[in-house]
C-alpha positions in Angstrom: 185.9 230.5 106.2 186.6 228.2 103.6 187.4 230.0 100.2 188.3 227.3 97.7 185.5 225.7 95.1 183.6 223.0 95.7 185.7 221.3 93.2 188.4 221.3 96.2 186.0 220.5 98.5 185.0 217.7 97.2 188.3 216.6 95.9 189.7 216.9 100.1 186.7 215.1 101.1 187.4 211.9 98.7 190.9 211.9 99.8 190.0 212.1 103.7 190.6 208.1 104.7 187.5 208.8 107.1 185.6 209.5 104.2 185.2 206.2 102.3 186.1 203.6 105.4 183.0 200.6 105.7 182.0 199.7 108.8 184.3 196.6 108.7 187.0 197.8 107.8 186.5 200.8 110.9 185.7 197.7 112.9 189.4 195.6 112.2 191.5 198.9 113.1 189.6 199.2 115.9 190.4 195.5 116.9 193.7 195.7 116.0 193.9 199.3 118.1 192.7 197.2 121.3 194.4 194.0 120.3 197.9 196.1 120.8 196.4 198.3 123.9 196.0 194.7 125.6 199.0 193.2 124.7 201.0 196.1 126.2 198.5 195.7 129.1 199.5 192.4 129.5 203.0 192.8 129.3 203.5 195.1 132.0 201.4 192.4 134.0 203.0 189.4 133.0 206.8 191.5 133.8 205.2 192.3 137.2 204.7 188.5 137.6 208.2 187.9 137.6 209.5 189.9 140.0 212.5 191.3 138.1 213.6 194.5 138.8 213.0 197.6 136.2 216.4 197.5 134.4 215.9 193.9 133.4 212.1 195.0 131.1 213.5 195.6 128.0 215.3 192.6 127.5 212.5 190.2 128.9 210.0 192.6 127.0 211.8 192.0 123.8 211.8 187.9 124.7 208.1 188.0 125.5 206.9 190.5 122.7 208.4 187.8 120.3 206.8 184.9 122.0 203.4 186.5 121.9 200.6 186.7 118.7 198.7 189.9 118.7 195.9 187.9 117.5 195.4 186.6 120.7 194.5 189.8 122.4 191.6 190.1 120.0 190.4 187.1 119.8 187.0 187.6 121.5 186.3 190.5 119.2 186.2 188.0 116.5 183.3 186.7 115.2 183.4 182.7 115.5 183.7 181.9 111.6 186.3 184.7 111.4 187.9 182.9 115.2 188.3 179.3 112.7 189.3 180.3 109.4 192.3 182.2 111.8 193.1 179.0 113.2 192.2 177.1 110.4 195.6 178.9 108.8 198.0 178.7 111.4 200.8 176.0 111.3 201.3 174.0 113.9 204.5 176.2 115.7 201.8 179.4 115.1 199.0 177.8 116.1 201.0 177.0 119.9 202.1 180.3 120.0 198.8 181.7 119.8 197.2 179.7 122.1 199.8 180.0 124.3 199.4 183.8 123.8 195.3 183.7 124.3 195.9 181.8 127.6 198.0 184.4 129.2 195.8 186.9 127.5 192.7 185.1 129.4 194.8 184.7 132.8 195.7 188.1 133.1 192.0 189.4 132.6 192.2 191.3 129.0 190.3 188.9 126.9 187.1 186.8 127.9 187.6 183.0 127.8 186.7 181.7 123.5 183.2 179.8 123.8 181.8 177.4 121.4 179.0 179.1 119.4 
């Protein structure tokens, strides 16, 4: 068993990350965890799409991971005043990328179609 005091223990407990974390900020990692589990998702799918053969991926997967916003693939995780204030901060050359991102991410299945709410 455990033989240190509870000075330790209570000093290993404060230190544990899992410890102090509020719901919200459990809730962005986990959006950002999905997020990046869809975007790989999508670009296996999107590489299938094309038809290329296996020794071309990397390259086009280094082309399309640059033209994509990880945003995108969370997007319907967000609530819709967090969803404006994103936009709302974007430039213009971000704000195409993104949707252009959240349209492939919507085509391909991963993320439900934004609604107005």
């Amino acid at each position: 068993g455990f033989t240190g005091s509870d000075a330790q223990l209570d000093a290993a407990q404060k230190a544990s990350p899992s410890m102090k974390t509020s719901n919200g900020a459990a809730l962005a990692v986990l959006q950002k965890a999905a997020a990046l589990t869809r975007m790989q998702n999508a670009q296996v799918r999107a590489f299938e799409q094309t038809g290329q053969g296996p020794e071309n991926y990397s390259k086009w997967a280094n082309t399309w991971n640059a033209q994509q916003n990880p945003v995108a693939y969370s997007f319907d995780m967000m609530e819709p005043e967090d969803r404006a204030k994103y936009i709302g901060g974007l430039s213009a050359t971000d704000k195409t990328k993104f949707v252009s991102s959240l349209k492939k991410a919507v085509e391909l299945g991963l993320v439900q179609r934004p609604t107005a709410e």
